[in-house]
Structure formats: structure tokens, C-alpha cells
C-alpha angles and dihedrals in degrees: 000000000000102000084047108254100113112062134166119220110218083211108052088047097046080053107044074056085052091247112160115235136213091229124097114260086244090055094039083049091056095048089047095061101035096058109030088030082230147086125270088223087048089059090041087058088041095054087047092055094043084058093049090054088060092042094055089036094056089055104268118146122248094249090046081053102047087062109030083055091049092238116154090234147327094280091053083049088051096055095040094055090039092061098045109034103020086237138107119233084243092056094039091052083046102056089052097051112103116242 
């Protein structure tokens, strides 16, 4: 922090709380990806996959948390969580099921 190569960036965190800014969505865009290196719509789907993994780990089915995710169906779930956590909603549901 103190040799300046870590920054925070006021806007990307006002919108990851789903603050509106004054700043136009193409400016807001820009900000987004120069600071985090993502999307803000990649985080978004990270942050939705992340809540499916709870979801399943907590003992949900896979169609509770299709919906409850707001996923399309459970094929849309299976690549999500494929691309973010390398497993599918069946093996992550498995591997918090007691033995």
C-alpha cells in the first residue's frame, strides 16, 4: 500500500454494494475492469456460483438451487460451476454429504 501498488477504487466498491454512481455505465465499465482485471458482470457470475456452492453445501437439492440461484436451468448451473469451481453441482452436493 504504501509504495502504491495496491489501490482501491471508491467505484468498483459503491457498485459491488449496488450503490448508483454519477458516472456514465461506460465509465463505470472502464473502472470495473481496470482495477479488479474483470468484469463487473464476471464477478457478478462469480458471486452467483459462489452462492450456489452454499446452497448445495448446505444440503439443497440441485433443482432448489437452480432457482433459488437464479440460474435458467440445471444445465446453465453445471457450466457455471464448472467454470468457476472445476466441479459439477452433483460432486459438490457429494462431497458435503456426511459418510
Amino acid at each position: 500500500m504504501r509504495e502504491g501498488l495496491l489501490v482501491r477504487d471508491p467505484v468498483v466498491e459503491a457498485v459491488l454494494q449496488g450503490q448508483l454512481q454519477e458516472l456514465s455505465v461506460r465509465a463505470v465499465q472502464y473502472r470495473f475492469l481496470q482495477a479488479t482485471g474483470l468484469t463487473r458482470r464476471t464477478v457478478q457470475q462469480i458471486e452467483r456460483a459462489r452462492h450456489a456452492m452454499t446452497l448445495l453445501r448446505q444440503g439443497a437439492s440441485i433443482p432448489d438451487t437452480v432457482y433459488q440461484a437464479g440460474y435458467f436451468d440445471q444445465p446453465h448451473l453445471t457450466r457455471a460451476l464448472k467454470r468457476f469451481t472445476g466441479q459439477t453441482p452433483a460432486q459438490i452436493a457429494r462431497m458435503s454429504k456426511p459418510e
